[in-house]
Kinemage of the C-alpha trace (Angstrom):
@kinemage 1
@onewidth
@group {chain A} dominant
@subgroup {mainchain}
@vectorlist {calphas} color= white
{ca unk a 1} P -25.357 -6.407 142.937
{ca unk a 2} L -28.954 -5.061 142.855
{ca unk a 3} L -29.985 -2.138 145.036
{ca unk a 4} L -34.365 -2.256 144.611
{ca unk a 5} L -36.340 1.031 144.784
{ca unk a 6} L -39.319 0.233 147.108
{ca unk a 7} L -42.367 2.262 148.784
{ca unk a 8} L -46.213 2.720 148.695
{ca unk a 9} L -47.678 3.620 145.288
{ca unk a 10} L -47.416 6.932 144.515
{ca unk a 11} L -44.854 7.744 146.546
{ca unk a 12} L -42.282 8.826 143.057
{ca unk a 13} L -40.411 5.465 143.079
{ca unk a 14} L -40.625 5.611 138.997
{ca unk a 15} L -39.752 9.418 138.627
{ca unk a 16} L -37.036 8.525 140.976
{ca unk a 17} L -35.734 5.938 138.757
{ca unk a 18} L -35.849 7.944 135.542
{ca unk a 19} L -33.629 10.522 137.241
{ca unk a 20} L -31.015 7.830 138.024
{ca unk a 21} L -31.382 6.030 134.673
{ca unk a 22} L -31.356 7.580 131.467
{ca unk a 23} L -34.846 4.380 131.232
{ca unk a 24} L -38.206 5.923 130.845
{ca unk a 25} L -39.779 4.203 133.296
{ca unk a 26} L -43.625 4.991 133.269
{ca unk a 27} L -44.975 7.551 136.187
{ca unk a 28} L -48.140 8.494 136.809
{ca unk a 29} L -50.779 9.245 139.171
{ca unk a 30} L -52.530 6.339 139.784
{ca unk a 31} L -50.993 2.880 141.623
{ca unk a 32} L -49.647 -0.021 140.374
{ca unk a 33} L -48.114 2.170 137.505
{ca unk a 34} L -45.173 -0.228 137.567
{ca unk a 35} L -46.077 -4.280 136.926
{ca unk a 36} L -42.505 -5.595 136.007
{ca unk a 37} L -39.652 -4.372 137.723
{ca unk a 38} L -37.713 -1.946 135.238
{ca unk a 39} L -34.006 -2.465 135.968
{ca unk a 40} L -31.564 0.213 135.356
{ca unk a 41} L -27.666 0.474 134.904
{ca unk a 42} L -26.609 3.318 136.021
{ca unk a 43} L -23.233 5.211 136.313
{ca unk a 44} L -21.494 6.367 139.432
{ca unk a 45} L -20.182 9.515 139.805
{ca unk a 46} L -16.484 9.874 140.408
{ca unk a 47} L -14.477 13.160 140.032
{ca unk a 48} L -11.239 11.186 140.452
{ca unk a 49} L -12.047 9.599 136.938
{ca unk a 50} L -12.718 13.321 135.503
{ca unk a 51} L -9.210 13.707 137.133
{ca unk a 52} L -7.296 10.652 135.211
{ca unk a 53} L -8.862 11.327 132.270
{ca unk a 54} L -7.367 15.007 132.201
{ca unk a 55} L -4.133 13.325 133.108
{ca unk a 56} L -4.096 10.560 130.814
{ca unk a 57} L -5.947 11.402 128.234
{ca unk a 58} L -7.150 8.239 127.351
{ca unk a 59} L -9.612 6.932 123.974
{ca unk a 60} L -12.533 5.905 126.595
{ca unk a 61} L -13.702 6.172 130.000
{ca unk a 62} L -15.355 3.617 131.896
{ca unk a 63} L -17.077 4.289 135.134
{ca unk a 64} L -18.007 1.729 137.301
{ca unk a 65} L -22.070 1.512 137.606
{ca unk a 66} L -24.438 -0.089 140.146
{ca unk a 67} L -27.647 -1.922 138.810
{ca unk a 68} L -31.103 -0.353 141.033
{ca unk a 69} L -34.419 -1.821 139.975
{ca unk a 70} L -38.069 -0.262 140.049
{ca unk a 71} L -39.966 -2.551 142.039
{ca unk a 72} L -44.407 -2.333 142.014
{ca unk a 73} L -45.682 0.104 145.025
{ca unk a 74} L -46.815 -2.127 148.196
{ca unk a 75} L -49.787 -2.004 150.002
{ca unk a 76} L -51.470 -3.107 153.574
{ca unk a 77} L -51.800 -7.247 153.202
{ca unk a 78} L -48.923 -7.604 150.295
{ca unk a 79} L -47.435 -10.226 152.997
{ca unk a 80} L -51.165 -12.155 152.419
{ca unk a 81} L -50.652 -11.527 148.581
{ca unk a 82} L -52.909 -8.328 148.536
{ca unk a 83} L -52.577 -5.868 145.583
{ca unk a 84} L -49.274 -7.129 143.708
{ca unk a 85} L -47.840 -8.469 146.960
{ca unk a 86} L -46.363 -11.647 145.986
{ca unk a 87} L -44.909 -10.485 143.028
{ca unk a 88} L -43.512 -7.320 144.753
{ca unk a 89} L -42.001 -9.709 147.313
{ca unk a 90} L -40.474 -11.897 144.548
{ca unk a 91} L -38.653 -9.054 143.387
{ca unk a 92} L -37.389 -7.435 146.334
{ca unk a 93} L -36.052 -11.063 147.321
{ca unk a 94} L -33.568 -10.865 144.562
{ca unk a 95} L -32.136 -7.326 145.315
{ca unk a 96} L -29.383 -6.879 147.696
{ca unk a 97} L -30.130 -3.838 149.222
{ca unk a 98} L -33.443 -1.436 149.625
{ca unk a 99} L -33.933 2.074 148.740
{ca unk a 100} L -37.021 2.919 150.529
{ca unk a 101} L -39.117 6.149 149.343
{ca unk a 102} L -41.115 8.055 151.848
{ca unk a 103} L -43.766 11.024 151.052
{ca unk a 104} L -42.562 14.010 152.738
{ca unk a 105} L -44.460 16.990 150.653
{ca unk a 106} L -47.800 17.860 150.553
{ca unk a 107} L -49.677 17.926 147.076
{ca unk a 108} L -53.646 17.607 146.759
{ca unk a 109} L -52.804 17.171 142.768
{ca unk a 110} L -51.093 13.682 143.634
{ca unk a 111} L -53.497 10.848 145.456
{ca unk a 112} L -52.248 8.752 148.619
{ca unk a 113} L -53.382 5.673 148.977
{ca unk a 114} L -54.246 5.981 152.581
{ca unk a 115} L -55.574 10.217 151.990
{ca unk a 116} L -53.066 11.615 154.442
{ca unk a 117} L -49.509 12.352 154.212
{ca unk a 118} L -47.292 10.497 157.318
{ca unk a 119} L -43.777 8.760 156.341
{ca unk a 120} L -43.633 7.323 159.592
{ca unk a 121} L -46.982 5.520 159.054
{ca unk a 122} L -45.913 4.467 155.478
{ca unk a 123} L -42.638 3.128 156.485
{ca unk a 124} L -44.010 1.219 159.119
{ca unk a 125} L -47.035 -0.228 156.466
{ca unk a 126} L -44.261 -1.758 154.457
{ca unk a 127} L -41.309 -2.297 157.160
{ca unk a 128} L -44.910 -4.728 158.617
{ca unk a 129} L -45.463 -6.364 155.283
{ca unk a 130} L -41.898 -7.318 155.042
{ca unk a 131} L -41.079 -8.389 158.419
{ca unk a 132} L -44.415 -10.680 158.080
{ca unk a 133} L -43.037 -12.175 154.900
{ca unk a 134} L -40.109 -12.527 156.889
{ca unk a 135} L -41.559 -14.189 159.701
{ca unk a 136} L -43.831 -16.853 157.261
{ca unk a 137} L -40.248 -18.003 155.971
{ca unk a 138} L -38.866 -18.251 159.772
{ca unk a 139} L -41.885 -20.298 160.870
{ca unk a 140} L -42.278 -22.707 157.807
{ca unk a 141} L -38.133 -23.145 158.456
{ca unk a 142} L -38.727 -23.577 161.941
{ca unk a 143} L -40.700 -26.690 161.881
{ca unk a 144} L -38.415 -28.644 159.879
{ca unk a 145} L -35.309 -27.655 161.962
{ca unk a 146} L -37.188 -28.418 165.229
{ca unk a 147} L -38.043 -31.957 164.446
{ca unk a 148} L -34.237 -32.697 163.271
{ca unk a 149} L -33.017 -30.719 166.709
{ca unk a 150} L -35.222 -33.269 168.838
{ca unk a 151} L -32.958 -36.115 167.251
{ca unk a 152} L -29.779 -34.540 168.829
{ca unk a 153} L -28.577 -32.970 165.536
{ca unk a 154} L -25.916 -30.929 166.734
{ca unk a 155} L -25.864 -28.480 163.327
{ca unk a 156} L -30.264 -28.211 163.483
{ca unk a 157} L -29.478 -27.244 167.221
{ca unk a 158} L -28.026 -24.389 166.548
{ca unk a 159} L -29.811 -23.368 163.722
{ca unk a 160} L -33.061 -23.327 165.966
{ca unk a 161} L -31.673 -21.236 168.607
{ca unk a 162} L -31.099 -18.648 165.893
{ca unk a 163} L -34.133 -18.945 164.347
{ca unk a 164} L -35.846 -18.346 167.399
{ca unk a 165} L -33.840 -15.494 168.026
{ca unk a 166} L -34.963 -14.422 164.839
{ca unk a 167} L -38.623 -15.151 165.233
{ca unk a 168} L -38.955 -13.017 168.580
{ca unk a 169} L -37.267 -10.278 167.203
{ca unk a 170} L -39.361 -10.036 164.130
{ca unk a 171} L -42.785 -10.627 166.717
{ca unk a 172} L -41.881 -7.445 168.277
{ca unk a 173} L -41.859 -5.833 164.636
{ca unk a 174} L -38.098 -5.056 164.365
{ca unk a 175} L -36.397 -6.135 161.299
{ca unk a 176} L -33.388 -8.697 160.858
{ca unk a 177} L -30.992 -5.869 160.003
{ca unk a 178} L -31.422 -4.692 164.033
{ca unk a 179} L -29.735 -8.030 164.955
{ca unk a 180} L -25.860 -8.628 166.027
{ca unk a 181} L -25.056 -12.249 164.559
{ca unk a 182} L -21.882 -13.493 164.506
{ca unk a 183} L -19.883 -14.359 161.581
{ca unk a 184} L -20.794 -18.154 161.733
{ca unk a 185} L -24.456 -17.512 162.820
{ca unk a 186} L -24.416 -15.081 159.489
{ca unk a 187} L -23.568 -17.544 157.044
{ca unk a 188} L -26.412 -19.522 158.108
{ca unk a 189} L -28.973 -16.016 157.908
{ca unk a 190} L -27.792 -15.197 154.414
{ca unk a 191} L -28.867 -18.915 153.187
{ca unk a 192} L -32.770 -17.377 154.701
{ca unk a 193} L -32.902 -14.701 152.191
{ca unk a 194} L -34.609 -12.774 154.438
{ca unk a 195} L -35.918 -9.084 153.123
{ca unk a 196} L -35.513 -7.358 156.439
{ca unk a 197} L -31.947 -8.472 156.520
{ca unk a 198} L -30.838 -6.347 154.035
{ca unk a 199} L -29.654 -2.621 154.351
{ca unk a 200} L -31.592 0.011 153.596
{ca unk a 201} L -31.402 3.685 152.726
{ca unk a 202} L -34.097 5.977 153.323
{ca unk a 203} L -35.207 8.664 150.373
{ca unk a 204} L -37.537 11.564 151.952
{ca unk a 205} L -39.575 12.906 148.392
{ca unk a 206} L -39.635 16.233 149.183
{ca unk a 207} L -41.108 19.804 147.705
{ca unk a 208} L -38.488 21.842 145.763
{ca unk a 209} L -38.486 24.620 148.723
{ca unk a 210} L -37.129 21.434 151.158
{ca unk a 211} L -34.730 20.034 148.869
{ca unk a 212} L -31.789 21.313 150.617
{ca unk a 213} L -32.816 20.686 154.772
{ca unk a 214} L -35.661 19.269 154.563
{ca unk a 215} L -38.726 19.566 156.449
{ca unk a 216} L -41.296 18.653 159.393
{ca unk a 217} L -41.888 15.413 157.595
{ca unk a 218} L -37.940 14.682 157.176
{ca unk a 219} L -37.475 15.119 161.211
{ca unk a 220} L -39.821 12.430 162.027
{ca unk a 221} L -38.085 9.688 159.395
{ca unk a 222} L -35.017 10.551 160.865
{ca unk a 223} L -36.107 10.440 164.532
{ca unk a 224} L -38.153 7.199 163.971
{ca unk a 225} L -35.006 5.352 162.259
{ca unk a 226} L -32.366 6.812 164.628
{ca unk a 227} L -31.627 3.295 166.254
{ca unk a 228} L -31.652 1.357 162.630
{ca unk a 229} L -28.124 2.355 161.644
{ca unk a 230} L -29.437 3.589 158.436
{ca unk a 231} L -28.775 6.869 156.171
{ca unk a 232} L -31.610 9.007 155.377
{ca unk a 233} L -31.174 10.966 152.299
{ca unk a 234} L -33.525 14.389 151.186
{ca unk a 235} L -34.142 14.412 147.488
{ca unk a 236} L -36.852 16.718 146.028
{ca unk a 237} L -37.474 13.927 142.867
{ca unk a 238} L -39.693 15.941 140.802
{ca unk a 239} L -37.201 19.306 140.597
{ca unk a 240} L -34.790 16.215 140.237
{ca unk a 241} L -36.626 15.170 137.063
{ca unk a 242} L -37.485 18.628 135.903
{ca unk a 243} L -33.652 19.515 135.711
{ca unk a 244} L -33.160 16.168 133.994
{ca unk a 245} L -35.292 16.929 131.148
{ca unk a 246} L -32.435 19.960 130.636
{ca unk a 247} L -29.919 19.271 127.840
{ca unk a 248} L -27.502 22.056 128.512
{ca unk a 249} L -24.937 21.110 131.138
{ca unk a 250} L -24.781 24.771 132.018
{ca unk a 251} L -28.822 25.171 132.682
{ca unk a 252} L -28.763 22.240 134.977
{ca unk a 253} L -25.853 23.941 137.310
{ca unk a 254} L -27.861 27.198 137.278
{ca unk a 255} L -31.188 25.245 138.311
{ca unk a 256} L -29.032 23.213 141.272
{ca unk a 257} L -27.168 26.361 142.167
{ca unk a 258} L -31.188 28.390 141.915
{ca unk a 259} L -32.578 25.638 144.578
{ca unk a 260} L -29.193 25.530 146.892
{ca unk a 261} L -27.432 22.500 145.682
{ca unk a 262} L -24.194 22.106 144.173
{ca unk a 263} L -24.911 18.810 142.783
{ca unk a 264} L -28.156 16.644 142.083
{ca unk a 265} L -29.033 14.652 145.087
{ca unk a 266} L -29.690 11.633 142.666
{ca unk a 267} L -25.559 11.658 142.105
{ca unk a 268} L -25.374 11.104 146.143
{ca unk a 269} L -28.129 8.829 145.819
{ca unk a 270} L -26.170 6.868 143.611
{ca unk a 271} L -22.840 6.643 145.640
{ca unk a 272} L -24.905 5.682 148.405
{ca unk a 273} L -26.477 2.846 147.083
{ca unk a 274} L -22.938 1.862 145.940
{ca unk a 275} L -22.048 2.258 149.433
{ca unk a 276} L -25.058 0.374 150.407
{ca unk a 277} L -24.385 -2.532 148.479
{ca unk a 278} L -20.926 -2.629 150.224
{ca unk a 279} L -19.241 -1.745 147.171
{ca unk a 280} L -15.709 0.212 146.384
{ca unk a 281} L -13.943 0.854 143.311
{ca unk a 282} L -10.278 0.424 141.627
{ca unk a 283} L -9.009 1.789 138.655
{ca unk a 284} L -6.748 0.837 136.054
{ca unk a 285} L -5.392 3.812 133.649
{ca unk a 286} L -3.446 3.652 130.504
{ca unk a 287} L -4.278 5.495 127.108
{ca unk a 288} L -6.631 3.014 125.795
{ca unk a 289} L -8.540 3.354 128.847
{ca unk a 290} L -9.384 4.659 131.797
{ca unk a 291} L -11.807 2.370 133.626
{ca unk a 292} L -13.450 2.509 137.154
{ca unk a 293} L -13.728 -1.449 138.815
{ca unk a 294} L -16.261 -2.696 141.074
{ca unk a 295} L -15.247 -4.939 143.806
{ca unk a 296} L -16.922 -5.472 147.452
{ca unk a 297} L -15.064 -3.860 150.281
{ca unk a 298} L -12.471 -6.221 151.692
{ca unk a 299} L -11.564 -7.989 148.316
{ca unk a 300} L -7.864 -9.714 148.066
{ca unk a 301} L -5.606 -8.249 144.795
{ca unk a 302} L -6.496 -12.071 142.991
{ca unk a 303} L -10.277 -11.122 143.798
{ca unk a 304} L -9.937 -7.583 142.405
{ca unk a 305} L -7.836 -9.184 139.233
{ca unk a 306} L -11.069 -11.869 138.584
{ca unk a 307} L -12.757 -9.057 138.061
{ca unk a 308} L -11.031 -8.057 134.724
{ca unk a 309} L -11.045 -11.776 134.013
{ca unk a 310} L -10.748 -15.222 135.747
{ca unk a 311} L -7.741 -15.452 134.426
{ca unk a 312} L -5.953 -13.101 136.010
{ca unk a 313} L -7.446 -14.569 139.384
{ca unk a 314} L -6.233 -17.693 138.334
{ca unk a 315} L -2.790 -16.919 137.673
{ca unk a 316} L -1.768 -14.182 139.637
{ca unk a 317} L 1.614 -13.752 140.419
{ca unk a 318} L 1.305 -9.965 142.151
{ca unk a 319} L -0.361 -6.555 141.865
{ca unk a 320} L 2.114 -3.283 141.268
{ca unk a 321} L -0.396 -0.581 143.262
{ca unk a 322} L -0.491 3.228 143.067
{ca unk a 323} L -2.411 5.583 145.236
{ca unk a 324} L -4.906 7.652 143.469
{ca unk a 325} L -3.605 10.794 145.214
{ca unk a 326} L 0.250 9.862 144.533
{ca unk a 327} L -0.497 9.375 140.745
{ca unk a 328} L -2.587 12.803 140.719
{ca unk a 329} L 0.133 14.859 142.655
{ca unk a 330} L 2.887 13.544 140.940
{ca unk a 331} L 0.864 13.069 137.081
{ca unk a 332} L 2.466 10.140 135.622
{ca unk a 333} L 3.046 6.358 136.235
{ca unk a 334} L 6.920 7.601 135.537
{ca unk a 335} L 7.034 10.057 137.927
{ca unk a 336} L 5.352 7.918 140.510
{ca unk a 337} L 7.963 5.434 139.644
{ca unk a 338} L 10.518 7.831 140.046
{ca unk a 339} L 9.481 8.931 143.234
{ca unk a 340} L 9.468 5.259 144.681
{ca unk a 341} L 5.563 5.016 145.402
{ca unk a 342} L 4.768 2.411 143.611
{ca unk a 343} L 4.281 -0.880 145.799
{ca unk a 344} L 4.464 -4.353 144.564
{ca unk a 345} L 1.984 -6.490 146.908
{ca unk a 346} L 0.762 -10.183 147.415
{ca unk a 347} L -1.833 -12.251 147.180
{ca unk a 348} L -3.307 -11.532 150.816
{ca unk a 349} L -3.250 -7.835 149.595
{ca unk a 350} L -6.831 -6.058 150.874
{ca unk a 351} L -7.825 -3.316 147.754
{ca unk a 352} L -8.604 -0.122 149.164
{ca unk a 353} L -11.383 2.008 147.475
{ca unk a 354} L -9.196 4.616 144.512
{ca unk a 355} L -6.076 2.414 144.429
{ca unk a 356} L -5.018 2.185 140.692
{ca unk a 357} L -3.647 -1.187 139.721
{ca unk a 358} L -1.643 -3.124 137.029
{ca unk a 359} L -2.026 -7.521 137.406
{ca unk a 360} L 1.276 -9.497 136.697
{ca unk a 361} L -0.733 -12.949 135.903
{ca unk a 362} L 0.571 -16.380 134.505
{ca unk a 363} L -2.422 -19.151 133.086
């Protein structure tokens, strides 16, 4: 699961992905810094692993980590193939959700590729180039399904009324994500792989003096994406970066604590995109190893086990489950035991985000 960093150029999509990813990513002040995507892994942030760690005092720790790739700044006409368009398109395709950087500071030192600063403008530049791709791939799908429709296909039928539903939506330039489907009218969107479909997050680059409630600039984003149903986020990227550069654990606190914040806001970032991307995690704890799991939100216990290995998917017989906050109240599998919280549950078991689990399997 791939959450893409998009925006115009120059807008600090690269020194945004530096600060999430210990890549060096190349950032400068000109566009088009970025050709290939740079793709980093990069750990979430969990104090409840800090927490089993203490407790269990394990040989390793293994957080669970999201992928987010650096994608080439977009310009007016990418949809026609301007600037890197295609190729920017191309790579957004394959994500599955967008983190969209806006401008919100004012710097004469760092060029805009349209002179002024306005977020709103820039996100509509690119939410326009997208929604265009968007509605190329409706149209050229639209013709084939209309010609099978006219023969009475009963399937093609209902694909066109969607598609048109689609197509009119996208004409009055609002994205895919603003549509209701239902669950069987969704399995036929997802086969479109259509960019407007996917969530999105909104990052407002800010000045160091807004890092903590924003600005003028931040106001309008959030007014502007009110009916989207999507979370806007204020990150001042280049203090971000400048307290990266800090070795000493201690220095950093004291330059988050100097600015207002009690954490960097590329740590939220993070757990948002994981959020994004509709992900949770599970753990499993034992003095080998503590380890944080990825799974989607919703997964079965035999989904969650496939994730260690097929196996265990395969041949599972049940899942013994204990709450995160049982285990850390009580402190030991024993005690939790003891205590009678442990649950034994099923294969139509849904995983909730902290549970820690052990897999009885059979292959």
């Amino acid at each position: 699961m791939k959450a893409g960093i998009v925006g115009l150029p120059n807008v600090g999509k690269s020194t945004l992905f530096n600060c999430l990813s210990n890549a060096k990513a190349q950032s400068a002040n000109f566009p088009f810094c970025t050709i290939e995507p740079n793709i980093g892994v990069v750990n979430v942030p969990d104090e409840r692993l800090q927490k089993l760690e203490e407790l269990v005092k394990p040989e390793k720790v293994q957080p669970a980590t999201v992928e987010i790739v650096d994608i080439a700044g977009l310009v007016r006409g990418a949809s026609k193939g301007e600037g890197l368009g295609n190729q920017f398109l191309a790579n957004i395709r394959e994500t599955d959700a967008i983190i969209h950087v806006l401008r919100c500071f004012d710097n004469d030192n760092i060029i805009h590729v349209d002179s002024t600063i306005d977020p709103v403008r820039d996100k509509e530049t690119i939410d326009i180039e997208l929604q265009l791709k968007d509605l190329e791939t409706v149209e050229k799908r639209l013709e084939r399904v209309k010609r099978t429709a006219k023969t009475g296909n009963k399937e093609a039928q209902a694909e066109l009324v969607i598609l048109l539903k689609i197509q009119e939506v996208l004409l009055q330039g609002l994205s895919v994500r603003t549509i209701e489907f239902t669950e069987k009218e969704e399995e036929f969107v997802s086969t479109l792989q259509l960019i407007t479909s996917k969530p999105v997050l909104y990052v407002c680059n800010v000045d160091e003096g807004s890092a903590v409630s924003g600005n003028a600039y931040v106001e309008k984003v959030k007014e502007i994406v009110a009916n989207e149903n999507a979370e806007v986020l204020i990150l001042a990227v280049g203090t971000e970066a400048d307290i990266n550069e800090l070795d000493d654990y201690e220095e950093r606190q004291m330059f988050l604590a100097d600015i207002g914040l009690d954490e960097p806001g590329s740590s939220k970032l993070i757990r948002a995109a994981y959020k994004l991307l509709n992900l949770q995690t599970y753990f499993t704890a034992g003095v080998k190893e503590v380890r944080a799991w990825t799974i989607n939100i919703g997964d079965t216990a035999p989904q969650a086990a496939g994730v260690i290995h097929t196996d265990f998917e395969k041949g599972f017989i049940r899942a013994e489950v204990i709450k995160y906050e049982d285990y850390v109240a009580l402190g030991s599998e024993a005690k939790v035991k003891e205590a009678g919280k442990l649950s034994v549950e099923g294969k139509e078991y849904i995983v909730q985000d902290g549970d820690m689990m052990n897999f009885r399997f059979n292959v």
